[in-house]
C-alpha positions, -999 to +999 in steps of 0.1 A: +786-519-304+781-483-292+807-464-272+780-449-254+784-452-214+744-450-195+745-450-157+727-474-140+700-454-127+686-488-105+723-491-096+730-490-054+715-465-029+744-445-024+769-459-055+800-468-025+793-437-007+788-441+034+751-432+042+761-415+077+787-392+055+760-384+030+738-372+057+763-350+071+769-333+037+734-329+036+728-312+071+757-291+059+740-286+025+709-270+042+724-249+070+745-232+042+714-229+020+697-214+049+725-184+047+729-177+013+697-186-004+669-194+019+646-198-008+660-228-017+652-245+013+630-264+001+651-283-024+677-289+002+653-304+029+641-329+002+678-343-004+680-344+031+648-363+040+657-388+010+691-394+023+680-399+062+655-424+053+679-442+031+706-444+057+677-453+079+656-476+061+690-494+045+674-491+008+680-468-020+674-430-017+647-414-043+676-405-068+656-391-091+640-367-067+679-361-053+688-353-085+660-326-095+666-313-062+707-305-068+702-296-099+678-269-087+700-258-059+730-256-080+714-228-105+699-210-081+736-204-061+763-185-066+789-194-082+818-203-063+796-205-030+797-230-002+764-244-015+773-249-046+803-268-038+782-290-013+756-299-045+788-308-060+803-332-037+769-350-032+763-354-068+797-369-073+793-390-042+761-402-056+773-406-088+743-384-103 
């Protein structure tokens, strides 16, 4: 038996996290973005869109496109920036 540990990529839309809250962080996540690296834009209007329309629609957000999306945002940041920490707390809210 292997002691390795796979997430469940098909697992729930927003793995316990409130949809409404998740939308917030992403609102916040783009006005920051908007400030400190507008170039990333982009990115943060896609986690954004993915999130409204799951918190919308009531079914699971694109977490694949989520995930490409924070992981591009979070090396194009500073370190120790607002934005970063926003990437972080949606990532570990969505359990990516």
């Amino acid at each position: 038996m292997s002691g390795y540990n796979s997430p469940d990529i098909n697992g729930p839309a927003h793995a316990g996290a409130d949809p409404e809250a998740m939308l917030i962080l992403a609102e916040r996540l783009v006005e920051s973005l908007s400030f400190e690296n507008p170039a990333l834009l982009p990115q943060g209007e896609i986690i954004r869109t993915e999130l409204g329309h799951a918190a919308q629609d009531g079914l699971p957000a694109n977490r694949g496109r989520i995930r490409f999306a924070l992981e591009a945002i979070g090396t194009g940041v500073s370190a120790g920036s607002g934005s970063l920490a926003l990437v972080q707390e949606i990532a570990r809210a969505l359990d990516l």
